[in-house]
N, C-alpha and C positions, 0 to 999 in steps of 0.2 A: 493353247500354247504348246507346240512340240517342245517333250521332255529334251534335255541336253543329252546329246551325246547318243540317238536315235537313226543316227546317217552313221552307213556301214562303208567300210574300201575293200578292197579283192585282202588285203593283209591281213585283215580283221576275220575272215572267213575262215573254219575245220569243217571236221567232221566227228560224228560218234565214234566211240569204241566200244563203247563197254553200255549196262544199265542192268543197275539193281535197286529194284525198289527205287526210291526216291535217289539212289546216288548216281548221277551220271559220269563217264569219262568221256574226254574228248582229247582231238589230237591236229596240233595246229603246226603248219608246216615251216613259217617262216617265222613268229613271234609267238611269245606266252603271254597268256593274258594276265595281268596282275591279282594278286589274293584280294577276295570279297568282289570283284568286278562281274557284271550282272548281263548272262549272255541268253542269247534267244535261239531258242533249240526247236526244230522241228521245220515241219513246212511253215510256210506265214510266222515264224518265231513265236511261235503258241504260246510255247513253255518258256518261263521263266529259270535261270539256272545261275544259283549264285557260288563263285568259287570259291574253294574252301581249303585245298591243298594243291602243292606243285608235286607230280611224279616223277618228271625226268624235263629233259629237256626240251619235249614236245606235246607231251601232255599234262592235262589236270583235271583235276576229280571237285567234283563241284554239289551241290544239292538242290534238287529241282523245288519248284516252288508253288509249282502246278501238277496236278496230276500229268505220271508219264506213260497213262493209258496210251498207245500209237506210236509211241519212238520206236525206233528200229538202228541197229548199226549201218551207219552212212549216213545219214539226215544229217543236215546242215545246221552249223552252228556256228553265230555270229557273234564278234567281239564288240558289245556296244564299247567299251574301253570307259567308260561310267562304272560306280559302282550305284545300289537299289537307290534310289529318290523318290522322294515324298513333297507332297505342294507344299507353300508357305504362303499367307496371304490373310488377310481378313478375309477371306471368300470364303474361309472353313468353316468360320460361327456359322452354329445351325446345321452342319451336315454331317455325314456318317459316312466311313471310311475302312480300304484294307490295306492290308502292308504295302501295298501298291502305289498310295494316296491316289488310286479311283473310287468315287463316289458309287453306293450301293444302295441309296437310300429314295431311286429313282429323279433325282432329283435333276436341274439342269449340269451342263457340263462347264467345268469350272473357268474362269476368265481372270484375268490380271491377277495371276500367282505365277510365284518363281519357283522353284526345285532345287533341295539341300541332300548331301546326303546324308543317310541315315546313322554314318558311323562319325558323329560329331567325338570332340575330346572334352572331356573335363574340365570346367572354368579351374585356373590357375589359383592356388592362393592366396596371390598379390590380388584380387579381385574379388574375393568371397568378402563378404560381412559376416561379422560373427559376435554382434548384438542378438540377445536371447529375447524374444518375443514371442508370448504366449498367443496363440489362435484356436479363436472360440469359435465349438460348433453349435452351440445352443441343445447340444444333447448331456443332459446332467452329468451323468455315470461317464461321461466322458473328461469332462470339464473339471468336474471333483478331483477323479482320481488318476487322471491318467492325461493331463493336459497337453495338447499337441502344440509344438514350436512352429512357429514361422519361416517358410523356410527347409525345415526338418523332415524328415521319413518315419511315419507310423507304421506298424503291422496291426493287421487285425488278424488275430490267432485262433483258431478253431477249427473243428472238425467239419463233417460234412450235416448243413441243415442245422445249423445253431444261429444262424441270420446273419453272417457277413457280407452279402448280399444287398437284401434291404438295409443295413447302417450304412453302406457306402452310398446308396440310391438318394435317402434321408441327410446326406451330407451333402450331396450333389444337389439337392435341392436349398437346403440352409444357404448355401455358403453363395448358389447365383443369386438367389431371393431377397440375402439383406448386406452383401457383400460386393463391390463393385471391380470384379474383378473374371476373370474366364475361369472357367472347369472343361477340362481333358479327360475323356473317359476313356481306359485302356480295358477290353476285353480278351483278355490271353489265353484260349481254350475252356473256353468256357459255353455253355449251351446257346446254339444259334433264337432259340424262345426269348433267352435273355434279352438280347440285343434287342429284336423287336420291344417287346415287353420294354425295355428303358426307353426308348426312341419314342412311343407314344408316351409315355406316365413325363417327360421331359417338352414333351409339343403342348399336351395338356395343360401341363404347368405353368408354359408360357416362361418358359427359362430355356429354352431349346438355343433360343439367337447368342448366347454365350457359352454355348455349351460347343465343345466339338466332340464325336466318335469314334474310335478306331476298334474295330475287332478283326482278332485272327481266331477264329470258331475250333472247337476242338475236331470239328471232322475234315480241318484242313492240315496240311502238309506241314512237319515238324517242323519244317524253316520258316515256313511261315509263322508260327507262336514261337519260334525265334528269335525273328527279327520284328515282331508289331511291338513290342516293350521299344526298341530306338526307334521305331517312326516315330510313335509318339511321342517321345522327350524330342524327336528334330521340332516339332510342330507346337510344342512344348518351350523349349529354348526361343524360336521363333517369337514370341507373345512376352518373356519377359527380358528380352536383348536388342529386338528393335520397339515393338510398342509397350515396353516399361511398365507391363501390368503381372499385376499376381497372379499365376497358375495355380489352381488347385489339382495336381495330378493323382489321379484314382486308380488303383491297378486292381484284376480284378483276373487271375487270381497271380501274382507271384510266385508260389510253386508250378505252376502250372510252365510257367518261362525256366526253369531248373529241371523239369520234366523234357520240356523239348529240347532242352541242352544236353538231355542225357541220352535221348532217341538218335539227335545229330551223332552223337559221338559216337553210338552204337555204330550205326550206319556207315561211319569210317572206319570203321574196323578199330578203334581206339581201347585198350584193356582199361576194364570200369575200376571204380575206384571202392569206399568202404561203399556196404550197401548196394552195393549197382550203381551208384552214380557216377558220373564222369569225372575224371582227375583233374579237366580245370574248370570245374565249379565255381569255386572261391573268386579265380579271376575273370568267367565271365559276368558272374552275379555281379563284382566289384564294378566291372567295366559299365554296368547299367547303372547302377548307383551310384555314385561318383557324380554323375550327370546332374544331379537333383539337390539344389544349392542356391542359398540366396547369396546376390550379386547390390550392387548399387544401383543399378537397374530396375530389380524387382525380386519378384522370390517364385520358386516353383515348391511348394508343400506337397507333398507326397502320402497318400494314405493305403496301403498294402494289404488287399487279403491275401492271407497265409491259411492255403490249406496245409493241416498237420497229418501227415497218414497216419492212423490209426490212434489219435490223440496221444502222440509222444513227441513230446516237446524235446526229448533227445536225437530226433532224427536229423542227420547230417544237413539235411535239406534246411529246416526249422532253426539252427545253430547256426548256420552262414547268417541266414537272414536278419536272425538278433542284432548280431554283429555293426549290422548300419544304420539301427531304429534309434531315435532319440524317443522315442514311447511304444510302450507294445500295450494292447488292447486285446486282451486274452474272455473269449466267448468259451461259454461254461454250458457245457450239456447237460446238467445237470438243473442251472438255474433258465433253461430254455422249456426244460420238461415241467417244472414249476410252472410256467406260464408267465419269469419274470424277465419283461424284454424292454429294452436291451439285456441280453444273457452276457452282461459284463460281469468279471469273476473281480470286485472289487480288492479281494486279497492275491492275484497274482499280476494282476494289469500295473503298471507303472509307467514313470516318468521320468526324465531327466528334469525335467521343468517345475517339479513337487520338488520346489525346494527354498529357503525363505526370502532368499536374494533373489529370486527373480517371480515366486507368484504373491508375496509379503506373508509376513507371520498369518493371519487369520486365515487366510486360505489354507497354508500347510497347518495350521493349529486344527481347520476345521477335520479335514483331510484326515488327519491320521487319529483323532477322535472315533469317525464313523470306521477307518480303518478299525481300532482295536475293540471297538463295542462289537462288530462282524467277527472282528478274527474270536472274542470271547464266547460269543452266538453261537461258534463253531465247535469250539471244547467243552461247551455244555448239551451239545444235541445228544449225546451218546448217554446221558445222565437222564436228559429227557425221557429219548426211546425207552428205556430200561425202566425209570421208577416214576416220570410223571412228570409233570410241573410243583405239584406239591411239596415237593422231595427237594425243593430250591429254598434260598434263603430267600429272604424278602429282595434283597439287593440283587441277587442275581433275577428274581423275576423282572423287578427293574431294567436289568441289561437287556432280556430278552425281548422284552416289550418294546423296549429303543431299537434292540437290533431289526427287529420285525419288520417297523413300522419306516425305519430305514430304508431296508430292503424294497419296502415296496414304492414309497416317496422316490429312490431309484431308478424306475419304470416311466414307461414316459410314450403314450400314441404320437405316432409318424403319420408325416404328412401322403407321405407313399404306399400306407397300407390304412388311408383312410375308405376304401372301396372295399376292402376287405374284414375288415372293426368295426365299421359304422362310427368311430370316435373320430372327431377333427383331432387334426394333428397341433404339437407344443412344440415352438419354439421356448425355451427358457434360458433366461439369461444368467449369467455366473455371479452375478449378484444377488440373485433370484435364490439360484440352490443354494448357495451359503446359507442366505438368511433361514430359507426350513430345515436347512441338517444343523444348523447351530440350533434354532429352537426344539428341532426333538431334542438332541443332545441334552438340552439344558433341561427336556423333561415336562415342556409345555405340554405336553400333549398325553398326559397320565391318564390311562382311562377311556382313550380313544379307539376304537375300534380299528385295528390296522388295515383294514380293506378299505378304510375311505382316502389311505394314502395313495392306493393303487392305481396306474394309468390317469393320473392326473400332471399338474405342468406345476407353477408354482403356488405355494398355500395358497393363495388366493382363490385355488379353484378346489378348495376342500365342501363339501357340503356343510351349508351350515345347521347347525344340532345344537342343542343343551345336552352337555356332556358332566357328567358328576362329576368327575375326578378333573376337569381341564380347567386350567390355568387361566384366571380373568386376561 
C-alpha cells in the first residue's frame, strides 16, 4: 500500500540552505510546511527530514533522520505535507520494525495495513478506567514486592549490567506464554546484538506471532531514538482501541529517549537546562507517557528500563521518570555481584499497588514481613563483619537465618537464560510465593541450609533431605 500523502505538487517543492550535522534548513518559496511534517531531502528523497522549528517566513529547520552523508546546498526538498507514519494492522505480529514502520527482519513486504501518525494525543479522562488491578509476572521479587498495575508504567531502575535486560526479555516471555494478550517491544538506542539476539530467543520460543519489534539502534540518528518511543505507542494504541486486547508495552531503555531529546535540543541550538539536559524534558517525557493508559477497550501496561547514570537516583533524568511510575523496580549492583538474580533491591523497589485495599491484607502482611526481617539483615551485617555471628543473640541469629534464606528463595532461573545456566526456567505463581515467604517467616525451615533456597521456583522444588532442625 502507498503510505498517504507520498504524491508531491510543484508547491510542495524547496530547496537547502543550510546543513549541520543532522540539522537541516530549507527554504520554500510559496508555503511553509507545517511543525513535525515529514519531508524528503535529496536526490530520489533519500533522506528523511522531520520539522522541528519555523525561522521566518520561508524557511524551517528540521532534523534528518537519515544520515546526511551527500546533501549539498540546493538539493531538493519535498513537502510530503504528512507528518512520520507508521503501519497498523494485524500484519505486525511476528515482525520487526524502524521508526519508519519498514520491516528489517527480511521478511515479506507488508499487505493490508493502514498508516497512523505517530504523534497521537492522550486518551481523555472521560475514557481512562481507573479500577486498580494487579498484573502478574510470575517473577517472585517482583510480584512480592513491587506489584505492577494493569494498565500502569513500571521502571526498571539500575545501572549498567545489573539485568534489566533479561527481566524485561523473561517478562516478554511470561506474559505471551500464559497470557492472551500482545507484547510491543520498544528498543530505544540500545545495542543492534540486542535486537538480533531478542528476534531469535522470541522465534524460538514460538511466542514471536504475538509479539511485535520496533528498534531505533543507538548508532542511528538522534531523531530517530526520538521518535521509535511514539511509533511504537501508534502500533500500540492500535491493538488496544480497534482490536480490544492488552498490550504489554516494554521499553528498553527510557533514558536513552531523554538522551535523544537532549542531543535534539542540542542540535537546535536550544540553551540546556540543569545538568545538560534540555529545558523541556518534563514535557516531552510527559508527552510519551500520558499515551500509556487503560481505556474500556483494553489496557497498554508499560514496563521501563531506566538507565541511572552513574547509580544516582537523583539525576534529573531518573526524577522525571518516577514521577509517572505506579511501581519502580530498583536492580541492586550489589545483589547482582552476589550472584542473586533477579538483582531486586527488595528495600528500595516499591509500589502503589502494596497496599491492603487492593492486593488484601496477607499479601501486604506477607510483604512487609520479608520487608523488615531484610531491612533487620541490613543493620546487623556491620555487627557481623566486626565480631562474628557469635556475637548475636539467639533471636537475631534467627532473623538472619530467615533473612538469608529469603534472600535466596528471591532468586529465580529464567526461561531466557536457560542456554546460558543450564537450569530450566520458573514461572511462579503469587500464590506460590506467598505461601514460602510466609513459611520461612513463620520459621519452617530452622536448620536448613540456605543454598537449597537458591534458584529454585516454588517450595516444591526444594530438595528433599532429613533436616534436624525442620519443622514436620
Amino acid at each position: 500500500m502507498t503510505r498517504p500523502g507520498s504524491s508531491t505538487t510543484t508547491k510542495s517543492r524547496g530547496r537547502i540552505r543550510g546543513i549541520q550535522g543532522s540539522v537541516v534548513d530549507a527554504e520554500f518559496a510559496n508555503h511553509l510546511p507545517a511543525l513535525n511534517s515529514r519531508l524528503l531531502v535529496g536526490p530520489h528523497g533519500r533522506v528523511v527530514v522531520e520539522v522541528t522549528s519555523h525561522l521566518d517566513e520561508h524557511r524551517v529547520r528540521g532534523i534528518a533522520l537519515n544520515p546526511t552523508r551527500g546533501l549539498a546546498r540546493g538539493d531538493p526538498v519535498i513537502d510530503t505535507g504528512q507528518p512520520l507514519q507508521v503501519p497498523v494492522g494485524p500484519a505486525l505480529l511476528g515482525r520487526m520494525f524502524d521508526v519508519f514502520g519498514e520491516p528489517i527482519d527480511d521478511g515479506p513486504a507488508l499487505e493490508g495495513v493502514d498508516y497512523r501518525s505517530i504523534h497521537g494525543t492522550p486518551v481523555p479522562l472521560s475514557r481512562r478506567r481507573v479500577s486498580s488491578e494487579v498484573f502478574e509476572t510470575g517473577i517472585k521479587a517482583i510480584d512480592l514486592l513491587s506489584p505492577l498495575e494493569r494498565g500502569g508504567k513500571s521502571g526498571l531502575f539500575g545501572g549498567a549490567g545489573v539485568g534489566k535486560t533479561v527481566l524485561i526479555t523473561e517478562m516478554i516471555h511470561n506474559m505471551v506464554t500464559h497470557y492472551q494478550g500482545v507484547s510491543l517491544f520498544c528498543g530505544i538506542g540500545e545495542r543492534c546484538r540486542e535486537a538480533e539476539e531478542l528476534y531469535r530467543e522470541m522465534r524460538e520460543a514460538g511466542v514471536l506471532e504475538r509479539t511485535v519489534l520496533m528498534f531505533g539502534q543507538m548508532n542511528e540518528a538522534p531523531g530517530v531514538r526520538f521518535r521509535v518511543g511514539h511509533a511504537a505507542l501508534t502500533m500500540a494504541e492500535y491493538f488496544r482501541d480497534d482490536r480490544r486486547q492488552d498490550v504489554l508495552l516494554l521499553i528498553d531503555n527510557i533514558f536513552r529517549f531523554i538522551q535523544a531529546g537532549s542531543e535534539v535540543s542540542g542540535l537546535m541550538g536550544r540553551i540546556p537546562s540543569r545538568v545538560g539536559y534540555q529545558p523541556t524534558m518534563g514535557t516531552e517525557l510527559a508527552g510519551l507517557e500520558e499515551r500509556i493508559c487503560s481505556t474500556d477497550r483494553g489496557a497498554i501496561t508499560s514496563i521501563q528500563a531506566v538507565y541511572v547514570p552513574a547509580d544516582d537516583f537523583t539525576d534529573p533524568a531518573a526524577t522525571h521518570v518516577f514521577s509517572h511510575l505506579s511501581a519502580t523496580i530498583v536492580l541492586s549492583r550489589k545483589r547482582a555481584s552476589q550472584g542473586l538474580y533477579p538483582a531486586v533491591d527488595p528495600l528500595q523497589s516499591a509500589s502503589k499497588m502494596l497496599n491492603p485495599q487492593v492486593v488484601g491484607e496477607r499479601h501486604y502482611r506477607i510483604a512487609q514481613g520479608v520487608r523488615q526481617t531484610l531491612a533487620e539483615y541490613e543493620e546487623l551485617k556491620d555487627i557481623i563483619a566486626m565480631l562474628g555471628m557469635e556475637e548475636l543473640s539467639e533471636r537475631d541469629r534467627a532473623t538472619v537465618a530467615r533473612a538469608r534464606q529469603l534472600e535466596r528463595f528471591l532468586t529465580q532461573p529464567f526461561f531466557t537464560t536457560e542456554q546460558f545456566t543450564g537450569q530450566a526456567g520458573r514461572l511462579v505463581s503469587l500464590a506460590d510465593c506467598l505461601n514460602g515467604c510466609e513459611r520461612i517467616l513463620n520459621g519452617e525451615f530452622r536448620g536448613r541450609d540456605e543454598g537449597d533456597f537458591y534458584m529454585i521456583g516454588a517450595l516444591d522444588d526444594l530438595p528433599v533431605r532429613e533436616t534436624a532442625g525442620e519443622a514436620a
